[in-house]
C-alpha positions, 0 to 999 in steps of 0.5 A: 160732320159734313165735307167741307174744301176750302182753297185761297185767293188773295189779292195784295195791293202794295201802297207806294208814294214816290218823291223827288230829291228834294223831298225832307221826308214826312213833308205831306203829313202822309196826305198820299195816304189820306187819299187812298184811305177816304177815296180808294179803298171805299171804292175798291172795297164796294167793288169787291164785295159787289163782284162776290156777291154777284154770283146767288151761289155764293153767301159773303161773310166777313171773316176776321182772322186776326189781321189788323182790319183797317190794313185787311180786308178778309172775307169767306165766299161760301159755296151754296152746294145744292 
């Protein structure tokens, strides 16, 4: 079996919407989130998979591990060793 290391990096991004006082709760059907979800997330998600795929070095994969996929993005950056 060939040697393999492994090491982790992760990035959280924690989604938080704040209102004012007056706010009854669940007023904006949770519209703040819509947002993030049709806008943010694809960008950010390109741009991710764009900056690991820079390097020729590195082969992306996507890499489920269990977590819920549409509140995870997990990914395996494989090393090319020569």
């Amino acid at each position: 079996m060939p040697h393999r290391e492994e090491r982790s990096f992760t990035i959280d991004i924690s989604l938080v919407a704040e209102f004012d006082d007056a706010y009854e709760g669940d007023d904006d059907g949770y519209t703040w989130f819509e947002r993030f979800e049709s806008g943010l997330k694809p960008r950010l998600t390109a741009a991710v998979t764009e900056a690991l795929r820079a390097d020729p070095r590195f082969t992306l994969l996507a890499a489920p591990r269990g977590k819920d996929p549409e509140r995870a993005l997990e990914l395996e950056l494989r090393f090319k060793a020569r």
